[in-house]
N, C-alpha and C positions, 0 to 999 in steps of 0.2 A: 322257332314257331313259324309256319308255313304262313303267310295271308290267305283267307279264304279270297274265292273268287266273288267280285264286287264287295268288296271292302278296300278302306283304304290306310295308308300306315304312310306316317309322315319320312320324310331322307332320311338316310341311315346318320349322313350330318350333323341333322338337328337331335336327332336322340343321342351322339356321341355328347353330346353338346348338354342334355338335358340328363347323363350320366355323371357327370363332369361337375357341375351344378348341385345337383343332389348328393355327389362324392363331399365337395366342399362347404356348404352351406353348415352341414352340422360338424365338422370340423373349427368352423369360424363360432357356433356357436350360436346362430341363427336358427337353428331348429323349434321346434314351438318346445313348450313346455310337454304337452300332451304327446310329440312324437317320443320322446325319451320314457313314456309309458308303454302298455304293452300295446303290441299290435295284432291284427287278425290276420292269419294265412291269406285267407281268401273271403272277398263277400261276393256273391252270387246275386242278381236280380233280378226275378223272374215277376211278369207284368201279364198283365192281360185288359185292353179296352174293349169293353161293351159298347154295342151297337146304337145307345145313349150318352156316347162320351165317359161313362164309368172311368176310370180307371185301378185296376185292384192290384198293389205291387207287394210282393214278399223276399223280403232280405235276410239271406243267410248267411252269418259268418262263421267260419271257421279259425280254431282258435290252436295255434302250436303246442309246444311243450312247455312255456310257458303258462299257458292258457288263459280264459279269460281274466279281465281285469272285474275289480270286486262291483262294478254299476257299469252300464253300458247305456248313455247319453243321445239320444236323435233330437234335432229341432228341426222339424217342418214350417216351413217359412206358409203362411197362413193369405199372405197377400206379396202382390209387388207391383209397382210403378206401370200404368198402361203409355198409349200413347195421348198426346193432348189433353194436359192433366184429368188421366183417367187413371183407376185401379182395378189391376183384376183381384178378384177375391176365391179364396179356393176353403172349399168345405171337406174337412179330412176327420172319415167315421169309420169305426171298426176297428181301431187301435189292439192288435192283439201281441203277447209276446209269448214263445214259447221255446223249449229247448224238450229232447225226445220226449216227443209225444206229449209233453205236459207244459201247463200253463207257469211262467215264473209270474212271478212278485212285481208288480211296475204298478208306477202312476203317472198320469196325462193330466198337464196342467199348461196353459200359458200364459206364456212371457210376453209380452206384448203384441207383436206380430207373428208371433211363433208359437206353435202346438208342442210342447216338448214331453220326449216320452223318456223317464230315465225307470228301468231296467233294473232288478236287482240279481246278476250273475254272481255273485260271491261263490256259490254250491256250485256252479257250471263246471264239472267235469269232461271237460275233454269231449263235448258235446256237444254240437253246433246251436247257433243261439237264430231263432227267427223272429224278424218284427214284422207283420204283415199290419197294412192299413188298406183306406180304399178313399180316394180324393176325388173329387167333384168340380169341376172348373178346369181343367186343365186341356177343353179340347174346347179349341179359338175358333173362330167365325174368320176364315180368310177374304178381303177384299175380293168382290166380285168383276169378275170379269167378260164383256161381253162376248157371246156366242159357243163361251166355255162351262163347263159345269162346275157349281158352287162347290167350296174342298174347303176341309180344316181339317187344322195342325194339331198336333197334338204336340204340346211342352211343358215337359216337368223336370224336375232336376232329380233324377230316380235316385241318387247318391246326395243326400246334403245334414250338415250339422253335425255329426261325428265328432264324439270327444275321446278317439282311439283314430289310429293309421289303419292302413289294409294296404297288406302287399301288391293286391292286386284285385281287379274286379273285373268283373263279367255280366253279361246280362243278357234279356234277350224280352221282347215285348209283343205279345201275339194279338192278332187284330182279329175280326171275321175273317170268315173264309170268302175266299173271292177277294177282297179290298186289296188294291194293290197300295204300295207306298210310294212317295216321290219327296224330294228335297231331303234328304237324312241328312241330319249333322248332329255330332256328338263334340262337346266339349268338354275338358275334365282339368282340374286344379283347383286353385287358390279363386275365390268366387269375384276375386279382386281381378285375377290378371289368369284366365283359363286358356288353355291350347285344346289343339283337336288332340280326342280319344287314340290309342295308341289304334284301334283297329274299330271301324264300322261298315254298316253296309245292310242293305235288303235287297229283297226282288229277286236272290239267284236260287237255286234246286237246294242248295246245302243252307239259306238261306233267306227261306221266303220270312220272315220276320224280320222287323229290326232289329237289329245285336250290335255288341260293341264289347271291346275289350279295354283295360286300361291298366298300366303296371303303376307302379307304388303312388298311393294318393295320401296326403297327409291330414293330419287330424282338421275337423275341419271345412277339407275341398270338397268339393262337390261333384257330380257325374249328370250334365242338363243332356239329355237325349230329345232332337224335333223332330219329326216325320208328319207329311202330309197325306192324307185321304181324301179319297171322296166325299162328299156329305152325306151322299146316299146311302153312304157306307157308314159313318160313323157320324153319328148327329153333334152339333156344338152345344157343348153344355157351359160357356161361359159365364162369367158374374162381373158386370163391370160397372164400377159406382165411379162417378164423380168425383177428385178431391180438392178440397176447395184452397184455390191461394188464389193473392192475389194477381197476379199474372192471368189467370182463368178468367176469375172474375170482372177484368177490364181487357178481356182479348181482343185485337184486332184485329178482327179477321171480316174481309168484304159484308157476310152476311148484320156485324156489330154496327162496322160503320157506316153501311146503309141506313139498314135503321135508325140511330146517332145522329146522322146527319140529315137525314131524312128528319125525322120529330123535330130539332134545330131549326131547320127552315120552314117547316109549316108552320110551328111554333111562331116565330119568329114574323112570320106572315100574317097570323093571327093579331099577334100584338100589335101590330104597326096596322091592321087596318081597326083595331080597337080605339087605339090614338084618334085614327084619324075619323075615324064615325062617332067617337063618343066625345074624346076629348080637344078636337078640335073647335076653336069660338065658330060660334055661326055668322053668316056671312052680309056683312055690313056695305052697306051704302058707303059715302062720302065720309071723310073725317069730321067729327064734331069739332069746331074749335075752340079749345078751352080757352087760350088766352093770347092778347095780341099789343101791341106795340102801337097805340095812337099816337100820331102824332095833334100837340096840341100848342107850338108854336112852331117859329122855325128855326130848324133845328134842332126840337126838344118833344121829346115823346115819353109817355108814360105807359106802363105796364093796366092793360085794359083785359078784367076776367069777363071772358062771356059766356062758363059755365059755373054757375056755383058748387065748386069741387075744391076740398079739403084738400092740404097736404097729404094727412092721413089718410082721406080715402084715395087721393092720388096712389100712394105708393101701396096700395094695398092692389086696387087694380093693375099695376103695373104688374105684382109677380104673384097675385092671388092668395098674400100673405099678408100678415099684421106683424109687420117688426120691430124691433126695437126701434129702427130708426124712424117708423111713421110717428109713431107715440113724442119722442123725443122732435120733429118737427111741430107736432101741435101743439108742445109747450111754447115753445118759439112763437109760433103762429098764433097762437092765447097770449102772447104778452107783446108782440107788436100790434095786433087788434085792440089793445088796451086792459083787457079783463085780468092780465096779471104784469108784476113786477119781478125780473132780476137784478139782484144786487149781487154783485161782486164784494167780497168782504175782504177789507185789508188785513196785511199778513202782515205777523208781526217779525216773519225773520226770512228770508228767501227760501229755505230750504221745508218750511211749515208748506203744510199741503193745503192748494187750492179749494175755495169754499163760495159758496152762493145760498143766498138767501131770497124765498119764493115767495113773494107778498101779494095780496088781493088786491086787484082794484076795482074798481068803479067804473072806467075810462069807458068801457067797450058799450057800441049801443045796438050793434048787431045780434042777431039771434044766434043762441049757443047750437049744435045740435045734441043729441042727450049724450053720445060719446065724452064732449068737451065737454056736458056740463060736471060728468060722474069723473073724469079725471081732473078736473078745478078741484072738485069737493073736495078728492083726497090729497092732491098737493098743496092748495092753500087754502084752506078751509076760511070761510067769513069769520065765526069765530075765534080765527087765533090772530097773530100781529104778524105771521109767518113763520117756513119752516126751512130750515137747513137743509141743501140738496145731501149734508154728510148723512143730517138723523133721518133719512127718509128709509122707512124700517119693514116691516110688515103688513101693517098695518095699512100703507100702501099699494107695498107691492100685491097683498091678497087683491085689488082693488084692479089690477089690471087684464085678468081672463076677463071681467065685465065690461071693460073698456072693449077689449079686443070683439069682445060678441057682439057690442053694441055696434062697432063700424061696422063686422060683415055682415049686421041687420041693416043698417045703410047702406051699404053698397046694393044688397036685394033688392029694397025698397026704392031705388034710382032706376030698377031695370036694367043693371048691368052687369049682372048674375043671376040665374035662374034660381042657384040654387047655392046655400054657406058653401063656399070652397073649403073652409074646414072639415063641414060636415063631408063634405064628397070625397075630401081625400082619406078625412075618419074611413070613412066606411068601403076604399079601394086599397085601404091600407090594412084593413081587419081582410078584407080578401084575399094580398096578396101575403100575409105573414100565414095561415092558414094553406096557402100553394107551396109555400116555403115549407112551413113543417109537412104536408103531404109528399113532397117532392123527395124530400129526405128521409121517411118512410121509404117511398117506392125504391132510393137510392140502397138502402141498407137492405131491402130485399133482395134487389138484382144481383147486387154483391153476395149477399151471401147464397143464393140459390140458382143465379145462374151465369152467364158469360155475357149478360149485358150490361155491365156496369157503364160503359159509356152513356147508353140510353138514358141510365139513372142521371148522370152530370148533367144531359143534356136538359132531363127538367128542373133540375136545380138551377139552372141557368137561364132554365125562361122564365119559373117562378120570381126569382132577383128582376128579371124583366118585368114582370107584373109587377110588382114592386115599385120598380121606376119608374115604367108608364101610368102606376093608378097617382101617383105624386102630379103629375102631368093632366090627369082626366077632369078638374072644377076648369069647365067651357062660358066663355062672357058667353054672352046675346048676344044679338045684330048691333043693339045699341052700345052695348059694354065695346065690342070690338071697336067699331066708328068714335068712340071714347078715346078708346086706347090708342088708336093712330094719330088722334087729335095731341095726345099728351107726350107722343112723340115728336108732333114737329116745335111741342113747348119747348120741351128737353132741349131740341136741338137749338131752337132760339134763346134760351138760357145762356148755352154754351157758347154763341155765335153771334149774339148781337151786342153791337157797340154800346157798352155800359155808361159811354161820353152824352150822352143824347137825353138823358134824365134829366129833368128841370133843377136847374142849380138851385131856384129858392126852396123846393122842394125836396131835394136830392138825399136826405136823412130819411121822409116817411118813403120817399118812394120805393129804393132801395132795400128797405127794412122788409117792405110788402111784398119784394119779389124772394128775400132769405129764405124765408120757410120751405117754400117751392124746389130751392134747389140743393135742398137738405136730400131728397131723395130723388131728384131728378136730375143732380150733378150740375156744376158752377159756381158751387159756392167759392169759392178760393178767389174769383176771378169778384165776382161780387163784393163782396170784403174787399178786396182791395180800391173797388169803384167807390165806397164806403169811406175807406180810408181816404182816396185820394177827393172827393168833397170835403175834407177837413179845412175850413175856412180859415182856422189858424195854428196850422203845423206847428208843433214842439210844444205845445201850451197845453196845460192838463182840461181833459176833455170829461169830466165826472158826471157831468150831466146833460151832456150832448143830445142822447139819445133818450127819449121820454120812456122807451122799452125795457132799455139795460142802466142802470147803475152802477158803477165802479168806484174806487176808493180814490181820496183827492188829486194823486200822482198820476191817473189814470189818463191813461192820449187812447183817441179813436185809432191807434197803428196799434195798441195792445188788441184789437177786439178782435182777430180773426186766432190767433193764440187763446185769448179769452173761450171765444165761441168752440173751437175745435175742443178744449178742456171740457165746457161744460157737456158738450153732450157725448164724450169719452163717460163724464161721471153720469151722467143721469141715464145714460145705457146699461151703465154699472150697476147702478143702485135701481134702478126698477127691476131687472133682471133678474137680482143678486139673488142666489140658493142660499137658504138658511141664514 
């Protein structure tokens, strides 16, 4: 066979090669199943695209002296892979089959991605068999190019899905008149691993259409013909959907993570000036001084309050919270002021668990505030003889959200809160769990609808910021903040000043008066042992040393800071305790 002019046919080389190949492969056994059936002399494909991208193809085969096989199998692949997770989609209508002059017997059904048209030849005498269809999608929108005229491709795979061989095929695809063609390529085999067509070519006198030749293709392989036009010449009739994974959906590409990162830092800028206009204290004068160090001989000074401020409201100002450990200070602080008693209850074996008993007194001549007064009533009630820190049950602990409301009613009421810090963070907390599930809405849409999935992280991530910053938004006052400087330079005096300087005759109440304090302002450790080390007679049992605390007859003031650390491990425990 002659090559026509402008076509092209691969070395004589590689077709020895590809002779060679095709010699041995069904020798070894590798043949498909389908080649060992019958195959068609020749199939022919005659095409034709309309001036709307149409394309209308018709295939004939011709069948030997064996002749046709009893069904004759096509599957038109219906979609395939775009670029940047895209799909082109192709619409294939007008499915017709016929052999001389008459319609045979077929049905059109799909398999998933594929139009399958299977053929009933059985009767096919020696007859050639045609399957014409007409496919919609198959002419591309090529990249535009500046100062050039817009052009598409036309690509189909004119040969595909065959459940019979053909010796050989041919074709030829006519366009408008006038349209010229450029870039032809024909490939033809295995849809896994194709080579170029044995012969193609357009544009010459003997072949102003596309055409292409191809010798033996097996059951199966396919025959993809591209050629480019003008647009003007042949309009794009594409179809390309989106498909969704996740690699799309979180793309990063300039235009994603601008935006991303763009929301981020506005975001981001937002919140920090929220912080700082809402939940910033307002701006305070001088420190107040809560409490100071007189000296009242020499050498000896005592602990001097010059605001009347609770432990528990102490520590409630400090982090704008009512925690276990204020509460547990004001027990403290309610039994060295007098109004209650801890007794340490003797063990009757070393390894029985630590126990205390909470008893009312009398002692105290200062005024309660209604906090202390509602958690006395529930820990040691007037009418009982007292209560076990083990059995302290329910009926307590229900008792301490009113505790709790009742301090941050006091703290408001001092002017050192505008407004309950509970309340405020309630209600910055309902805000931000509401950004949170909106966030994650918006995230589960971008995901699945578009290529901005980053965008979506980006508000779940500032929502968690709303979050954190609304924890942050309950702001003191003028007065609250000048409080709170004040009760830092307590803190720091707690920590820092010489425990030796306390009045020796005095050195049990004084001592006692500064513990409470530094339950939540830090020191205690250092304290207790300043405690200890006023013990007038080391090694001798110390049971009733301390008018506050009570312990069992063996009891020395060096068990108390063991003692002290136990009890408010358990009375943490036990107010706290779920269920």
């Amino acid at each position: 066979m002659r090559t026509q002019p402008g076509l092209h046919r691969p070395t004589r080389r590689l077709r020895v090669v590809l002779v060679v190949l095709a010699t041995l492969l069904p020798a070894l056994g590798w043949a498909s199943p389908a080649a060992a059936e019958t195959a068609a002399e020749s199939l022919v494909v005659r095409g034709e695209v309309a001036a709307d991208g149409m394309l209308r193809l018709t295939q004939t085969f011709t069948f030997g002296a064996s002749g046709a096989p009893d069904r004759l199998i096509q599957r038109l692949a219906t979609s395939r892979p775009g670029m940047a997770y895209t799909q082109l989609d192709y619409e294939i209508t007008d499915v017709a089959v016929r052999s001389a002059g008459a319609d045979l017997e077929h049905q059109v059904s799909m398999a998933g991605d594929y139009l399958v048209i299977t053929a009933n030849t059985s009767r096919v005498a020696g007859e050639p068999v045609e399957i014409s269809y007409r496919v919609s999608g198959a002419a591309l929108a090529m990249p535009e190019v500046a100062g050039q005229e817009p052009m598409t491709q036309i690509d189909w795979r004119v040969v595909q899905g065959l459940n019979i061989a053909v010796k050989r095929v041919s074709g030829e695809i006519r366009i408008p008149p006038g349209a010229q063609t450029t870039d032809i390529t024909c490939q033809a085999g295995a849809p896994t691993a194709p080579m170029s067509c044995s012969t193609y070519g357009s544009g010459t006198f003997e072949s102003p259409f596309p055409r292409f030749t191809n010798d033996a293709l097996g059951a199966g392989g396919m025959v993809a013909l591209t050629f480019t036009v003008a647009s003007s010449d042949i309009a794009p009739n594409q179809v390309i959907t989106e498909q969704w994974t996740l690699g799309r959906a979180f793309s990063v590409g300039p235009l994603q993570l601008v935006v991303a990162l763009g929301a981020l830092l506005v975001g981001a800028a937002m919140l920090y000036w929220l912080l700082r206009s809402r939940g910033r204290d307002a701006a305070g004068g001088e420190p107040v001084m809560v409490a100071h160090f007189e000296p009242v001989a020499a050498g000896e000074e005592r602990l001097d309050m010059d605001l009347n401020i609770r432990p528990g409201e102490v520590g409630t100002l400090m982090d704008e919270r009512v925690d276990p450990v204020d509460i547990t200070a004001t027990i403290i602080d309610l039994a060295q002021r007098g109004h209650l008693t801890i007794v340490e209850l003797p063990r009757s074996g070393p390894h029985d668990r630590q126990d205390w008993l909470l008893e009312r007194r009398r002692g105290g001549d200062d005024e309660l505030q209604a906090y202390e007064t509602t958690l006395l009533d529930a820990i040691a009630p007037a009418d009982r003889p007292g209560i076990r820190v083990s059995e302290i049950g329910d009926p307590v602990r229900e008792v301490i959200p009113k505790v709790q409301d009742e301090i941050y009613a006091e703290v408001v009421q001092e002017g050192w809160f505008a407004t309950r810090p509970d309340s405020v963070r309630d209600r910055w907390g309902r805000l931000g769990a509401g950004a949170v599930m909106a966030s994650l809405v918006a995230l589960g849409l971008l995901v699945a609808f578009t290529r901005f999935g980053l965008l979506g992280l980006a508000l779940v991530l500032l929502a968690v910021g709303l979050v954190q910053v609304g924890q942050q938004m309950p702001r003191r006052t003028a007065r609250g903040a000048a409080v709170l400087r004040g009760l830092e330079v307590f803190s720091m005096n707690l920590q820092t000043h010489p425990t030796t300087k306390l009045p020796k005759q005095d050195a049990y109440t004084e001592i006692s008066r500064v513990l409470p304090y530094t339950v939540v302002l830090g020191g205690l450790q250092r304290w207790l042992a300043a405690l200890v080390a006023a013990d007038n007679d080391p090694g001798m049992p110390d049971p009733d040393d301390l008018d506050w605390y009570r312990a069992p007859d063996t009891w020395q003031l060096s068990d108390l800071p063991a003692s002290l650390d136990a009890l408010i491990t358990t009375l943490e425990g036990k107010l706290y305790q779920r269920g």
